[in-house]
C-alpha positions as CSV (number, residue, x, y, z in Angstrom):
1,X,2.3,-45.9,-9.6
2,X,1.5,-45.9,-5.9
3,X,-1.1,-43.0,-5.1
4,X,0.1,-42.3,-1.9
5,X,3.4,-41.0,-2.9
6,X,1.3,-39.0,-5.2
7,X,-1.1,-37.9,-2.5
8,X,1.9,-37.0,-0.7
9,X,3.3,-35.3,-3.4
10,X,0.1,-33.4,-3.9
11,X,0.1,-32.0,0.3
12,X,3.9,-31.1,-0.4
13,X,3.2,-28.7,-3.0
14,X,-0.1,-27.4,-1.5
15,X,1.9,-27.0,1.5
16,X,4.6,-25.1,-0.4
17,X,2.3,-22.5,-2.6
18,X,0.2,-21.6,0.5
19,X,3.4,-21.1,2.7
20,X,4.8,-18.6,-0.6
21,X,1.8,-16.6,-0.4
22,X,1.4,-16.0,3.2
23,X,4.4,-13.8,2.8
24,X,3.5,-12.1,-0.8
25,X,2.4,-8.8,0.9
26,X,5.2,-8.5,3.0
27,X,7.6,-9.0,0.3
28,X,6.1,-6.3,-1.8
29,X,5.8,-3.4,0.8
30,X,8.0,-1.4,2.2
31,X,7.8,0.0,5.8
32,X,7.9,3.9,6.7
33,X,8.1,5.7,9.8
34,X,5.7,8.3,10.3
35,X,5.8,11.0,8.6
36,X,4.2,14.8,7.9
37,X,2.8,15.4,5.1
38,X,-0.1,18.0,3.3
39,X,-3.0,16.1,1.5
40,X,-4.0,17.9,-1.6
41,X,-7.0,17.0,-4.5
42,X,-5.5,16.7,-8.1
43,X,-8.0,17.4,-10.8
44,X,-7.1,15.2,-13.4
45,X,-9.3,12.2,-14.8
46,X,-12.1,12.5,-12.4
47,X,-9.4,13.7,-9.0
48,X,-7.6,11.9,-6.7
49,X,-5.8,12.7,-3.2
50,X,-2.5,12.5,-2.5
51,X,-0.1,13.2,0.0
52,X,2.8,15.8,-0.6
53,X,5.4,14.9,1.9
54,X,8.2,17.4,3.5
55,X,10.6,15.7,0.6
56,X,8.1,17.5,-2.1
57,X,7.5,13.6,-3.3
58,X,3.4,13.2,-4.0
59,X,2.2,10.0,-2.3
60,X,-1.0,8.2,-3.8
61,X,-2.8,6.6,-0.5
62,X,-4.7,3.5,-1.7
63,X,-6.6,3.1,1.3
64,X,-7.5,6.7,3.1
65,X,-10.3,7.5,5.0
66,X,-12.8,10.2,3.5
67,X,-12.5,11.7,6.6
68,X,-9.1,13.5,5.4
69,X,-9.6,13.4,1.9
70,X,-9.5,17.6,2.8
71,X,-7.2,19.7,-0.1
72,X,-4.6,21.6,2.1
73,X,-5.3,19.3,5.7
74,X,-1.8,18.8,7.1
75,X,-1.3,15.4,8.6
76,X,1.1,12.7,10.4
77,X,0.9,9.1,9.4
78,X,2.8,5.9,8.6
79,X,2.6,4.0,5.2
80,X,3.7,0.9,3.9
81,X,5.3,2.0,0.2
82,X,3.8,-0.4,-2.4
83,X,6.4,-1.3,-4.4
84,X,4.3,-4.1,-7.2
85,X,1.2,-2.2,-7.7
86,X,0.2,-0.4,-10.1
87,X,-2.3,2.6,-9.9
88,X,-4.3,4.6,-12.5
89,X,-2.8,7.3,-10.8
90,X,0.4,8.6,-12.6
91,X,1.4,11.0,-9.9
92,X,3.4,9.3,-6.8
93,X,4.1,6.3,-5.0
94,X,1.2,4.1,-4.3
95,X,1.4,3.4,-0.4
96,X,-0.8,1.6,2.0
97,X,-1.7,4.0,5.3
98,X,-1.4,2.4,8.3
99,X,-1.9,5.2,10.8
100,X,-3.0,8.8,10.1
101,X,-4.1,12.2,12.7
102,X,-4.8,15.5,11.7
103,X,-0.8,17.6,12.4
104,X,-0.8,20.0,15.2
């Protein structure tokens, strides 16, 4: 067997799995436009925030700052939806913020 065709072989597929997951996270998110929405604290299991858009659906922010983690603060911001995670949080959509201001 000649070792560089396996060597070869070898850069090919290392070449091909890094190239697949450069582009995992876009693949599993989803892309909002901003939105309004009401931040609220549910007490169940130790509480969590989330994010009761004008829809009535509860969003479940995976990465918000403690600085509007306020029940009742209304608020503007974008998410990313993440559609292949999963949460501890039975009560929404997990999502991924990726801009956020206190609403006029």
């Amino acid at each position: 067997m000649n070792l560089g065709f396996l060597r070869a072989g070898v850069w090919v597929l290392m070449g091909l799995i890094l190239t697949g997951c450069a582009h995992t996270s876009d693949r599993n998110t989803k892309r909002a436009g901003v939105m309004f929405g009401v931040v609220r604290y549910v007490d169940l299991e130790g509480g969590f925030y989330v994010i009761t858009i004008e829809t009535g659906e509860n969003l479940v922010p995976t990465n918000m700052d403690d600085a509007y983690k306020k029940d009742g603060l209304r608020i503007r911001f974008a998410c990313r939806f993440l559609e292949r995670v999963m949460t501890t949080v039975m009560s929404g959509k997990p999502v991924e913020i990726t801009f956020i201001e206190k609403a006029p």
